[in-house]
N, C-alpha and C positions, 0 to 999 in steps of 0.2 A: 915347622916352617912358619914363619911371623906372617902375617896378617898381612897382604899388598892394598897400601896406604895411595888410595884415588882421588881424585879430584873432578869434578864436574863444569866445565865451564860452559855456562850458559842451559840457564834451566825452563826455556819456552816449551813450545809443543810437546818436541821431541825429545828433548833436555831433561825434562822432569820425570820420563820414563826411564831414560840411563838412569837418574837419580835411584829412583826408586829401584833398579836390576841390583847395582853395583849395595846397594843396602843387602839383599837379600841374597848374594852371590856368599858362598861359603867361603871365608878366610880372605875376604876384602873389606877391607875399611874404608868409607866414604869419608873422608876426613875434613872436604872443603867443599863448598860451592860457590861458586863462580860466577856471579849477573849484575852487567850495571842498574837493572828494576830494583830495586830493595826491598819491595813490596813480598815480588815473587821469589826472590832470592831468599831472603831472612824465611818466606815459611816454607820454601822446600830444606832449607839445613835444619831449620826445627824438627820439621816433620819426619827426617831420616837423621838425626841426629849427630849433622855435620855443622863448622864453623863457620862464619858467611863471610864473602868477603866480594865487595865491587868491582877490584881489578886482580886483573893474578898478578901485579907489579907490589899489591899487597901479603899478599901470601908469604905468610910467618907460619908456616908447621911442614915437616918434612911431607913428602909424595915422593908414589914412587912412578905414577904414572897420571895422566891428563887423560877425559874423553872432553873432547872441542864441538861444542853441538850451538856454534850462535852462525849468525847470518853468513853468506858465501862471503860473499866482501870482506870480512874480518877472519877470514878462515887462516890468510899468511901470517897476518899483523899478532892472531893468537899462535898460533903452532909456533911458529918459526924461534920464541924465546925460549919454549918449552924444550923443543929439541935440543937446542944447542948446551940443553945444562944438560944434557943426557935422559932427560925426561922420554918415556915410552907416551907415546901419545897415538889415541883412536882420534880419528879426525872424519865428521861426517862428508856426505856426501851432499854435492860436487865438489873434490877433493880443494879444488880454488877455484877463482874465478878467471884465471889465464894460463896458458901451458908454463913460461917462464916460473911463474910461483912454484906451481906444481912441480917443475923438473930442480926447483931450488930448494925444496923441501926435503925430496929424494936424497939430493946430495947433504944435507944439515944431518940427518939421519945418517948416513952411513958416514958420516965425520965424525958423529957422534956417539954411535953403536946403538943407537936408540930402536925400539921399533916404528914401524909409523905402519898403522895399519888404516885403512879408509872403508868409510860407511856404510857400501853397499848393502845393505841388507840380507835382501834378496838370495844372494848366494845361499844364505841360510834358512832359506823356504825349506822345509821338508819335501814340498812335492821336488823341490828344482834337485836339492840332494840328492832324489831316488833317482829323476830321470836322467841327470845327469851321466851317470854311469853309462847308459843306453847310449848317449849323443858320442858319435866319432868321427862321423866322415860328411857332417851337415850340406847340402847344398845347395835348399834354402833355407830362410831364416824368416817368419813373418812376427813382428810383435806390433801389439796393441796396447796403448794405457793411457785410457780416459777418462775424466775427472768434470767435475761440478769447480768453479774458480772457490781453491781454497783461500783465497785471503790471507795467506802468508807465502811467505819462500819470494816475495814480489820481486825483491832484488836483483835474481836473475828471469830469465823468459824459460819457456818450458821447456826448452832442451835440455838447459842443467838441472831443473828446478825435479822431471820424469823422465823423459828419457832418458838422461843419464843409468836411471839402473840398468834400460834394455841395451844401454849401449855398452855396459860391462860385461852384460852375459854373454851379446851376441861377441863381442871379442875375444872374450871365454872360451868358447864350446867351437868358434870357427877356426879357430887355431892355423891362423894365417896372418899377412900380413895387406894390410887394409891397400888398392892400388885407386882405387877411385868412388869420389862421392856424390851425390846431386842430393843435391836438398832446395826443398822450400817451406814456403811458414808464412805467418799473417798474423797482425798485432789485432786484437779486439776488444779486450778490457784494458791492458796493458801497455806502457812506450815498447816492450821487448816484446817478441813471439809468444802466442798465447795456444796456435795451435803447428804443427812442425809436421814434415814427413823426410823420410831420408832412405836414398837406395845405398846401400853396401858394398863391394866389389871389392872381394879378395883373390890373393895370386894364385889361391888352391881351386878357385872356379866357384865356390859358394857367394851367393849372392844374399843381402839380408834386406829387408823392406820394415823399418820401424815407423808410426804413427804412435804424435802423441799432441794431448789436449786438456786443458784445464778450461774449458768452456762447453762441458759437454753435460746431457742434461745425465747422463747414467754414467757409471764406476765400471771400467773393465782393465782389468790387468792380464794378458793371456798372451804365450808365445807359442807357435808351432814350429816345429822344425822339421825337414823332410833328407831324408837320407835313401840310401838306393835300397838298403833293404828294411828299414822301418819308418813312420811318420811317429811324432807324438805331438800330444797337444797337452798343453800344461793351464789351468786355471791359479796365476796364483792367487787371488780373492778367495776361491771356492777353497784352494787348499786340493785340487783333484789334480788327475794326469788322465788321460788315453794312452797306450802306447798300439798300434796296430805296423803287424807284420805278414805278410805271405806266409800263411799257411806252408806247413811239411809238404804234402801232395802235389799248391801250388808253385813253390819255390824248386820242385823236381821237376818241373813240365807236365804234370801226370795230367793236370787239368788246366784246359783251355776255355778264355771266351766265345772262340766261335765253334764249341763243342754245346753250345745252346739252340737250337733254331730259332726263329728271330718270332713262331708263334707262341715260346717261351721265355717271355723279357721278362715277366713277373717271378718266374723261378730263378732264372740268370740272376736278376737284383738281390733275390731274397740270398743266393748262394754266394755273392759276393763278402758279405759278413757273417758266413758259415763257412763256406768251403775253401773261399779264394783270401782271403784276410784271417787271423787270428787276431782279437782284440783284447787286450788286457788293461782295465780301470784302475785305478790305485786312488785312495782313500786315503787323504792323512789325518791323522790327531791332532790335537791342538796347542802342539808344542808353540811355545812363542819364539819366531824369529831372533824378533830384537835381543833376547836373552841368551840364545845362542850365540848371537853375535859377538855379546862382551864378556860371556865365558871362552868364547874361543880367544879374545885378546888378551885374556889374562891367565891361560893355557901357554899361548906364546913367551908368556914375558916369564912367566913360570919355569918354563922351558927350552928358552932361546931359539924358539921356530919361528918360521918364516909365516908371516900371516898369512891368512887364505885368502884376503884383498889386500894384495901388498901396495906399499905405495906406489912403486913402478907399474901395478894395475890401475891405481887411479890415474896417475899421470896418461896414460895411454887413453883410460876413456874420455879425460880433460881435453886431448890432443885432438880426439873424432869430434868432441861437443863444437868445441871451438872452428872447425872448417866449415861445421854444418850450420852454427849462428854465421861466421862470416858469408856463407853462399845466400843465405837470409836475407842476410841487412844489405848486400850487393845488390840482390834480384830487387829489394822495398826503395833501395834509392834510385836505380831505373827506372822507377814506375811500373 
C-alpha cells in the first residue's frame, strides 16, 4: 500500500506537533506544510522534510489528506475547499466558530465522500478509553478544566477555546439528547468569557455540571461521573482513574450502615472503603494522545471507518458551545 501523502495546515502550538506525529507515523508522507508565518512554516517543512507553502490555494503536489490546525475563525475558510475536492481532512478542535459552519461542513463531506474527522483529543486519553467502557447509564456528570491564561486560542472565549473537550465527552458517555441549559461566564483578561460554568439536562434524567477557566493560578483537568451502581473519577493531567463500586456483600443487602452503633463511627468510616465500596485505581503509560489521535484518522481513511470524533460529533458539541456563549453574552448585556 503507497504511503498516505498529508499535508499540515498551520504549524503554531499545536500544528507543529501534527507536523512532527504525521513524520513519524508509518507509511504517511508529510508532503506539504501549510502557514502564512514563513519563518515558522519554511523550518517545520525543513525540519520534517516537507515542501512549504503560505496558502493551500498554492499547493502544487498531490495529497491525499489535510490536518487544519490554525485559528477557529479560519477553520471554515480552510476546510471547506479541502473537502469539496474530496480531500479527507482532521480539522481541530472547536470544529468552527458557529453551528451554520459546522452543520455546512458535514454536508461538503458527505457530498464529497470525504472524511472529516474533528480534534477532540481527549477521547484518546488512555485513562478516558479504559473508563469509558465502565460509563453507561451516567446521572451525573461533574467536570473541571482549569488553566493559567494561555495567551493563544484568544479568538474565541473559553467555552470553545476548553470546554469544548468536556462538552464532547459529556455528550459522549450521556447518551441522550440535551433538553435544557444554564450558563454563565465573566470576561477578565479577555472581550470573550475567560471563565464559564454550565448545567446540563438531558431527557434520560442525567444532569452534567461543567466549569471552565483560563485565569486560574493551577491546571486541572478531571471528570467524575456517577452512576447507580458505580462512581469514577478520572484525572486526565495525572493520566489516573478511580473507579469505586458496592462491594459483593454490600450490593446483596448482607451489610448495612445502621448495622454499626453510632459508639463505632470510626470503624463504620474505616469499613466504608473496605467493606461497603470496592475501589479499583488504574494507572496509565504514557502513550501520547495526540498520536493516537492521527493514527486513528489515518486508520479511517485507510479503512473507510467512521471516525471516532465524527463531524456530526463536532457539530453537536459546536451546537451546546454556542447556546452556552449565547446565555453568556445575554446575562453580560443585562448587566
Amino acid at each position: 500500500m503507497s504511503a498516505l501523502r498529508v499535508a499540515v495546515v498551520g504549524v503554531g502550538h499545536l500544528g507543529r506537533h501534527h507536523a512532527r506525529i504525521y513524520h513519524e507515523l508509518p507509511d504517511v508522507d508529510l508532503v506539504a506544510v501549510v502557514d502564512p508565518h514563513t519563518g515558522r512554516g519554511t523550518d517545520a517543512a525543513g525540519k520534517y522534510g516537507a515542501k512549504y507553502y503560505q496558502d493551500i490555494s498554492e499547493l502544487d503536489v498531490e495529497i491525499d489528506a489535510a490536518n487544519v490546525a490554525v485559528p477557529t475563525t479560519a477553520h471554515f475558510d480552510v476546510a471547506a475547499p479541502l473537502l469539496e475536492k474530496g480531500l479527507h481532512v482532521l480539522l481541530e478542535k472547536p470544529m468552527t466558530s458557529t453551528v451554520e459552519q459546522a452543520r455546512e461542513l458535514v454536508d461538503i463531506a458527505r457530498r464529497s465522500g470525504a472524511i472529516l474527522q474533528v480534534g477532540h483529543v481527549e477521547r484518546f486519553n488512555p485513562a478516558m478509553a479504559t473508563v469509558e467502557k465502565i460509563i453507561e447509564n451516567p446521572v451525573y456528570i461533574e467536570c473541571h478544566r482549569v488553566s493559567p491564561y494561555p495567551f493563544r486560542s484568544t479568538d474565541v472565549g473559553v467555552v470553545l477555546d476548553l470546554m469544548i473537550h468536556d462538552l464532547d465527552i459529556v455528550l459522549h458517555v450521556a447518551r441522550g439528547e440535551v433538553t435544557r441549559v444554564v450558563a454563565l461566564g465573566v470576561a477578565v483578561l479577555s472581550e470573550t468569557e475567560d471563565i464559564a460554568n454550565a448545567r446540563i439536562e438531558f431527557d434520560g434524567g442525567c444532569v452534567a455540571n461543567l466549569t471552565a477557566s483560563r485565569v486560574s493560578a493551577k491546571q486541572e483537568r478531571t471528570i467524575r461521573v456517577f452512576q447507580h451502581d458505580a462512581y469514577v473519577s478520572l484525572d486526565y493531567a495525572k493520566r489516573r482513574a478511580a473507579i469505586y463500586r458496592p462491594s459483593p456483600d454490600f450490593a446483596a443487602k448482607r451489610l448495612k450502615l445502621r448495622d454499626f452503633p453510632p459508639d463505632q463511627i470510626e470503624k463504620a468510616q474505616a469499613a466504608i472503603f473496605g467493606e461497603l465500596l470496592d475501589v479499583k485505581h488504574i494507572q496509565m503509560g504514557d502513550e501520547e494522545p495526540l498520536k493516537a489521535e492521527l493514527a486513528s484518522f489515518v486508520d479511517c481513511i485507510r479503512n473507510a471507518r467512521r471516525p471516532v470524533v465524527s463531524g456530526e460529533d463536532g457539530c453537536r458539541a459546536v451546537a451546546v458551545a454556542t447556546e452556552i456563549t449565547s446565555q453568556i453574552r445575554n446575562r453580560t448585556a443585562q448587566g
